[in-house]
C-alpha positions in Angstrom: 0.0 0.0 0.0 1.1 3.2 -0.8 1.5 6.0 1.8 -0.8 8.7 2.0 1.3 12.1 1.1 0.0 15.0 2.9 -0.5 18.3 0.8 1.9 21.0 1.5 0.8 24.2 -0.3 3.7 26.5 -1.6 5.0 29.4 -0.3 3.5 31.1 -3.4 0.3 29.2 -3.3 0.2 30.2 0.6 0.8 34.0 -0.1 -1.8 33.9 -2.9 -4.7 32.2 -0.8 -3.8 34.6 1.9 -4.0 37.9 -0.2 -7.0 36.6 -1.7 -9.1 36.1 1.5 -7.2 40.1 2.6 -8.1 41.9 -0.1 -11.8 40.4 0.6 -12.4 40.8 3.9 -11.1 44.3 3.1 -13.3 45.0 0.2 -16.6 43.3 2.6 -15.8 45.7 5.3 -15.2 48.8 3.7 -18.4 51.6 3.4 -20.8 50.7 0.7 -20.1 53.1 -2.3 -23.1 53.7 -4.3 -23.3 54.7 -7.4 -23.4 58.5 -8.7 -26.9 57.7 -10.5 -29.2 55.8 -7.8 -31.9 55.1 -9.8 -33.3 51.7 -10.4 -31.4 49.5 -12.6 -33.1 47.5 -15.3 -31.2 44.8 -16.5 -33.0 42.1 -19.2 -31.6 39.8 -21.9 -32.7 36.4 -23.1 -32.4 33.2 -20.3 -29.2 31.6 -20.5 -27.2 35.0 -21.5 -25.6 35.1 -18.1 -27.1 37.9 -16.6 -27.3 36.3 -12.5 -23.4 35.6 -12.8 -23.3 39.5 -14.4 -25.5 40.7 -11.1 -23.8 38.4 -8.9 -20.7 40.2 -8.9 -21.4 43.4 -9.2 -23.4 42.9 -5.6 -20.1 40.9 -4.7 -17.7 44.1 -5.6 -20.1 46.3 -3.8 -21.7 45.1 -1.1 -24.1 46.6 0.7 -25.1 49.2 -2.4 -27.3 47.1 -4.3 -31.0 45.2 -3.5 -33.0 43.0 -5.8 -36.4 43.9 -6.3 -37.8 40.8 -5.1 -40.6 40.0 -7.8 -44.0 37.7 -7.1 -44.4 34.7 -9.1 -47.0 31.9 -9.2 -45.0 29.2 -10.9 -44.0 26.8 -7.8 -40.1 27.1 -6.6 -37.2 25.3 -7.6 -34.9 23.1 -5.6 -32.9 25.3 -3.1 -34.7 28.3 -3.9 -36.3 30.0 -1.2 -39.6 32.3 -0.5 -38.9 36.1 -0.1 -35.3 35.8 -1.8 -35.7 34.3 -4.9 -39.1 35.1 -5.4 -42.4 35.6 -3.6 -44.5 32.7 -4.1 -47.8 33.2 -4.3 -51.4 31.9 -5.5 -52.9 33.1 -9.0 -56.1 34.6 -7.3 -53.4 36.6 -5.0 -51.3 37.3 -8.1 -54.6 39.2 -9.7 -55.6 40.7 -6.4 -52.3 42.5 -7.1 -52.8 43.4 -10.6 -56.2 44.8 -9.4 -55.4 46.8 -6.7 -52.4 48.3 -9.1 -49.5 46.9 -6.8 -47.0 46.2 -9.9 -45.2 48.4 -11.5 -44.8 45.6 -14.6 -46.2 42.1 -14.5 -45.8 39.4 -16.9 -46.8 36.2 -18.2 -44.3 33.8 -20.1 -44.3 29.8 -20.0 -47.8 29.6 -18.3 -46.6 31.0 -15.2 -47.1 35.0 -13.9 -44.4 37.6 -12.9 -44.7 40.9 -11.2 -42.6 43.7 -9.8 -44.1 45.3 -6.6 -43.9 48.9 -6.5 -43.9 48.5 -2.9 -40.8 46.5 -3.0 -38.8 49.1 -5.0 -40.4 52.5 -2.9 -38.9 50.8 0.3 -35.5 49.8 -1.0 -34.8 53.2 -2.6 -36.0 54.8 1.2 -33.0 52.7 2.5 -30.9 54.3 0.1 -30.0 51.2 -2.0 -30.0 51.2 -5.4 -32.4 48.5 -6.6 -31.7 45.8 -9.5 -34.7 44.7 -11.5 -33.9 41.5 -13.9 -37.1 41.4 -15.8 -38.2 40.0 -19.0 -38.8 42.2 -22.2 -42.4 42.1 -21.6 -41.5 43.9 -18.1 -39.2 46.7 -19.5 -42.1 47.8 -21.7 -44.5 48.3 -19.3 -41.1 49.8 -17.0 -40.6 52.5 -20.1 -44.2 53.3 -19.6 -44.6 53.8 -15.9 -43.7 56.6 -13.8 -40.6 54.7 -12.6 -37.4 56.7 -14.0 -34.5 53.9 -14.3 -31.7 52.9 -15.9 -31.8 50.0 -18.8 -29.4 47.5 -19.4 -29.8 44.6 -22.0 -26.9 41.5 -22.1 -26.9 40.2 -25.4 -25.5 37.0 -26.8 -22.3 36.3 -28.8 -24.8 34.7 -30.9 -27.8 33.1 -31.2 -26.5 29.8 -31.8 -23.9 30.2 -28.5 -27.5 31.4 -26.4 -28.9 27.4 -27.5 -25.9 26.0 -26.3 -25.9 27.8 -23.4 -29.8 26.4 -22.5 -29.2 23.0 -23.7 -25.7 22.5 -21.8 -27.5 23.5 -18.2 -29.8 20.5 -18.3 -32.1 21.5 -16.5 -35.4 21.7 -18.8 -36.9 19.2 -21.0 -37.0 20.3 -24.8 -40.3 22.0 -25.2 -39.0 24.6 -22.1 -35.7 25.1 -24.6 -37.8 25.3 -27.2 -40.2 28.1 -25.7 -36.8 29.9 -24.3 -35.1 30.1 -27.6 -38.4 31.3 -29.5 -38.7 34.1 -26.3 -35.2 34.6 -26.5 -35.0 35.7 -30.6 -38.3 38.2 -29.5 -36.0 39.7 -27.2 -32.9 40.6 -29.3 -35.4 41.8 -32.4 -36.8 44.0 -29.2 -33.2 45.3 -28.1 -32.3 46.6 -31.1 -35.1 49.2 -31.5 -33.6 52.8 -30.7 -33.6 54.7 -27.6 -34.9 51.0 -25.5 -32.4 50.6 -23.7 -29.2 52.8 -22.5 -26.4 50.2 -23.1 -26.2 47.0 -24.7 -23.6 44.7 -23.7 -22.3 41.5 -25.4 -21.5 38.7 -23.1 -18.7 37.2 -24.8 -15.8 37.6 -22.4 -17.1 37.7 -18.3 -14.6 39.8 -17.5 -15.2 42.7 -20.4 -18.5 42.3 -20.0 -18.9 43.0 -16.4 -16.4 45.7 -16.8 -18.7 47.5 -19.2 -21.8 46.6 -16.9 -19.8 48.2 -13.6 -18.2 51.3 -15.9 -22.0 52.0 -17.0 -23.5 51.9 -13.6 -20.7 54.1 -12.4 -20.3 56.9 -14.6 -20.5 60.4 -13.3 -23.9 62.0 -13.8 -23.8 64.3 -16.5 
């Protein structure tokens, strides 16, 4: 039998790990720093163009500036998603108690299920000084441009149309008809993006790093 060799990290490897977890704990305790524009963000784009890993860090390099605006769904959750963070999960009789009594500020229907942004949700996020994220569907960002809310629009865009299917088949999470019904969505979506004055930046997630570059150098320009 062979002995078991115990891992010794390298010096380098050490003083790597060991920056790493500094510069974070630094970055995770320093004072939020919002952006010079705090209004609402709108950021859309077809499913599979990578707009949660885009989000993700951006609330990762600034913590404590940014808030989803949790939005109200009645399709049922998914494993390991939870009520309140990923979405509120509600009833389709509450769902058009909502629409009824005006509570959205854009609501939605796409693959059977319903989708609505509170109003509520945003007024109290902004009162706490954060700036809120909205990832909505194109459907949403209409009825967004329409309403009273002033924001800012982002769109992320696919290399390609072909490298957007590969991107929904290779997560494996849907059967084909739900690929299907994504892709279709997804090539209303780009037609929609490229009508003028929509939305104020559109960025082509090709390269993660350039493109959340572009995302963070957008949300952080200096009002003009």
């Amino acid at each position: 039998m062979r002995p078991l060799r115990r891992y010794v990290p390298s010096t380098k490897r050490l003083f790597q790990s060991s920056t790493y977890y500094s510069v974070r704990r630094f970055a995770n305790t320093m004072a939020p720093t919002p952006p010079p524009d705090r209004r609402p963000l709108v950021i859309s784009g077809p499913s599979g163009v990578g707009k949660g890993t885009l989000i993700s860090r951006l609330f990762d390099s600034h913590p404590d500036t940014f808030t989803f605006s949790v939005s109200h769904t009645t399709r049922a959750p998914r494993p390991g998603e939870t009520h309140g963070v990923n979405y509120f999960y509600v009833q389709k009789s509450e769902f058009e108690d909502l629409i009824a009594t005006d509570g959205f500020v854009e609501h939605a229907q796409f693959n059977g299920n319903h989708y609505g942004t509170s109003k509520a949700t945003i007024e109290e996020q902004t009162a706490k000084g954060k700036v809120v994220v909205l990832d909505i569907e194109m459907e949403g960002v209409k009825q967004i441009r329409k309403s009273s809310i002033d924001a800012r629009f982002v769109f992320v865009k696919p290399p390609s149309f072909e490298a957007l299917e590969q991107r929904l088949r290779g997560r494996g999470t849907e059967d084909e008809n739900s690929v299907v019904k994504r892709l279709n969505q997804a090539r209303k979506e780009l037609e929609y993006a490229d009508t003028p004055g929509v939305h104020d930046i559109i960025i082509v997630n090709d390269d993660l790093d350039a493109a959340y570059k572009e995302l963070e150098d957008f949300v952080y320009k200096p009002v003009a």
